[in-house]
Each structure stands twice: as C-alpha cells, then as structure tokens.
N, C-alpha and C positions, 0 to 999 in steps of 0.2 A: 221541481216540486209544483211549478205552478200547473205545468200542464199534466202534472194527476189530478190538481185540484180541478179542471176543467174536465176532466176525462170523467171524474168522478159526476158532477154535476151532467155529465149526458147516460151516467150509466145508471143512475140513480133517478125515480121519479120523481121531479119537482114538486114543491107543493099544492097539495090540493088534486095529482094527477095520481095516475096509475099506472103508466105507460111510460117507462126511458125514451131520451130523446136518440140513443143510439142503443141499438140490439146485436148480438152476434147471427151471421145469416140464418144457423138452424134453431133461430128461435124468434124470427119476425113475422111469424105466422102462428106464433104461441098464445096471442089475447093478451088482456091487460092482469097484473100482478093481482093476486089479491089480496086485500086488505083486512088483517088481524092486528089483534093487541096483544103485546108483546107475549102479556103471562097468558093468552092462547097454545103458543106453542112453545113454551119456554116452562122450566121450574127454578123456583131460589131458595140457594142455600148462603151462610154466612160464613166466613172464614173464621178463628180461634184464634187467640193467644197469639203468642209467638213477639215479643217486646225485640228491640232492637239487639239488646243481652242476649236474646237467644240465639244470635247467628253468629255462626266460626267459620274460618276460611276452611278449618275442615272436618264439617259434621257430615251424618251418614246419611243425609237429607236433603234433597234439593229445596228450596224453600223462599216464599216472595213474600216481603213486608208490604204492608200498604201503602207504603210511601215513596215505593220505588213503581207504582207505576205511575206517578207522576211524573219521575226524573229518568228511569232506565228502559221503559218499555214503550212501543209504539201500538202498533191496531195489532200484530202477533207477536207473541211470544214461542221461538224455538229452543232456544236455551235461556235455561235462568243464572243468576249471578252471583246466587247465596247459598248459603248451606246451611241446616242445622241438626243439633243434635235431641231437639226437643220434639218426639215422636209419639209420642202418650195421649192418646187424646184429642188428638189434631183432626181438622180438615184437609183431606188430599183432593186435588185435581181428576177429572177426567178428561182425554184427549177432547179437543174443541169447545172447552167450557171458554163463556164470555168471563172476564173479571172486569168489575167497575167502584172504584174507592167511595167511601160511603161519606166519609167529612174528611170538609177542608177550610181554610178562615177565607175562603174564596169561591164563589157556584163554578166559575168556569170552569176550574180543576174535574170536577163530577162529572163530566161529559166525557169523561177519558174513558174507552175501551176496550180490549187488549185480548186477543184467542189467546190460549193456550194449548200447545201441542203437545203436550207432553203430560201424561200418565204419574199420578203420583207425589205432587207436589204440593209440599205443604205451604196450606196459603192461610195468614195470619188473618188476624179481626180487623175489622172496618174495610173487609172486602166483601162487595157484594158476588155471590156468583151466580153466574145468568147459566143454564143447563138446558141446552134446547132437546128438543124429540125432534131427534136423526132423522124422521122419516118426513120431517117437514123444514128443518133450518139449520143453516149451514152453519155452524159455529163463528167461522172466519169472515163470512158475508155478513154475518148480525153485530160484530165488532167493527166492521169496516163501515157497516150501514146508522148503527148509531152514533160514531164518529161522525157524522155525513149528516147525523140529522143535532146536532149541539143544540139550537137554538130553541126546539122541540125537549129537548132532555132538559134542560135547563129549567121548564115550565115544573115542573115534579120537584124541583130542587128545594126544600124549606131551609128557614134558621134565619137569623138576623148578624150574630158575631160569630158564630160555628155553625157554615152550612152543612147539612143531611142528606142523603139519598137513601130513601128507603122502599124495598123493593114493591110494599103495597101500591105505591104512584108511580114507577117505574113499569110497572106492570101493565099502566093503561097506555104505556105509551103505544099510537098507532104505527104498523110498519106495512108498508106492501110488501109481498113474498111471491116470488114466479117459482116456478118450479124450479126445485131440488138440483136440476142439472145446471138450471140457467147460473142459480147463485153460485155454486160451485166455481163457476165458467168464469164470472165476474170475479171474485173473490182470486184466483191464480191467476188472473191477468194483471189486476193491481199488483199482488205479490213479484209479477216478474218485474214491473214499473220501479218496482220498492229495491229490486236488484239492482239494478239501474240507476236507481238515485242513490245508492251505497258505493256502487263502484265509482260513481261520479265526483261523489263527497269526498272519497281516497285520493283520487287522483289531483281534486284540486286544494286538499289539504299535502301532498306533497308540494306540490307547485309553491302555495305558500310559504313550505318549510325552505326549497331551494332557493326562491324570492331573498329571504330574510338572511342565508346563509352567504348568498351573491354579493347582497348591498353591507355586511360587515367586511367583506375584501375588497370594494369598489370603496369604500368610503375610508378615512382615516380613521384609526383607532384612536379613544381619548390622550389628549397630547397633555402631559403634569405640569 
C-alpha cells in the first residue's frame, strides 16, 4: 500500500504543477496536462431514496446505499453488495460514473470516491454523482485522481456538526487532465497494483489464520 501511495504521488502532478514526475514512455513527449474545473467536463446528478429498509439479500436490483461507500467500496467499484426491490423512481448508474457521499459527522469521510462499472445501479440519496464526457475524462482516473487530491476536496466541504458536499463547490474543484489515453493508462496500472495488494492481503490473512491455529496446538489448552 505504501508504495502505491508513492507511485501515485509520481503519477499524479504535484501541487501547483502540471507535469507528473513519472510518465509512461509513449506519452513523455505529450506536454503538460491541462488544467479544468471539474464541472468543465463533468455533469451532476443526485442519487434517491433507497433507506436501509429497502435492501434484501434478494431484490431484483443491484443497489448502493450511501453509507456503504464509506465502509465497502474503495476508488472502483465492480461489483456491488446490495440488492433492492425498490425500482420506481430511482436513480440508476452509468458505466464509469464517479460516486462521492454527500454528509458525514466527519469532512474526511467526503473525500471518498469510488468508479462504478457497472450499468444500472440503483444508487440511493446523499450520493453525489460525478458523470464525466467520455470524450474528455476517464471515469476511473477522476475517482482515483480525487482520491489523490483529499486535502483539495476537503476545502468545498461545509457544516459545523453534519458536514456537506455539494456539487455546486465540488465543481470548482481544479484537476489537470492529459489525454484521454494517458488517463486510461494510469487509471489500469493502479487497478493491476490494486490486484496485487488484494492477493497480498489474502495471503497474509491466511498466514495469520495458520499463525493462530499453530500456537493453540504449541501452547497448553486452559487447565480447570
């Protein structure tokens, strides 16, 4: 983890620049990124309804509350976890929309933002959803890139005891954008990084399963 978080910081331009400190070869002769405001090339819409009552292990709906991307989702989402049968009226997903939680009794939480890959999903109220134009911003590089920029997103963030995000100041936020191919490029390298630190996590949550099972047969069981 750490060294995505360093990876990240070279793939990303630092503040105040325009230029990453590492480029992939067929694009270090591409110029520097250019710099827009998010609701540039971005639209926002708001998610509906959808109370925690409305979700069954088996409704005819895939479907995300707002408060599981705090707890369940990272920078993508490829599958979801919920289901409902509350279909009337709802907000659905499109493939590579950004989702970002609107209030939390905490600013940090706000900075959370999650792709979603998947068509069709019904996404509840107190979600913001970020809807870029294809022909300029990569869904998964703009949840990975606002991830990357927290302290920035944080500045838009109002409230005193329930903080808000609301997409009117979310909008101003600044982002460099290099071309279309480059973000893509960046955006599936992290994602394989992300494999990687999943298969890692498996394996050494085994390790500690075996650990634990080792030292109750190395050690005496309670004596009465």
């Amino acid at each position: 983890k750490q060294h995505k978080k360093g990876l990240m910081q070279q793939l990303f331009p630092a503040e105040g620049e325009t230029t990453p400190r590492l480029r992939f070869p067929e694009f270090r002769e591409a110029g520097a990124w250019e710099v827009k405001r998010l609701g540039e090339v971005c639209c926002f819409l708001k998610g509906k309804g959808l109370p925690k009552t409305a979700i069954t292990p088996h409704g005819v709906a895939p479907c995300i509350h707002y408060g599981e991307l705090f707890t369940d989702y990272g920078e993508v989402i490829r599958d979801t976890k919920s289901y409902t049968d509350s279909t009337n009226n709802c907000v659905k997903s499109e493939e590579e929309d950004v989702l970002m939680p609107t209030s939390d009794v905490t600013p940090n939480g706000l900075a959370k933002a999650s792709c979603i890959k998947e068509k069709g999903v019904v996404l509840g109220g107190d979600i913001l959803i970020i809807r870029a134009n294809k022909q300029l911003a990569f869904g998964e590089f703009l949840s990975r890139y606002i991830r990357y920029k927290e302290q920035d997103v944080l500045r838009y963030v109002s409230g005193t005891t329930v903080f808000h995000l609301y997409s009117s100041s979310i909008s101003k936020l600044k982002i460099a954008l290099p071309e279309l191919e480059e973000q893509q490029k960046i955006a599936h390298c992290l994602s394989s990084l992300d494999e990687v630190i999943g298969l890692e996590s498996h394996k050494l949550d085994a390790l500690k399963n075996l650990k634990k099972g080792l030292m109750q047969q190395l050690f005496p069981q309670e004596v009465a």
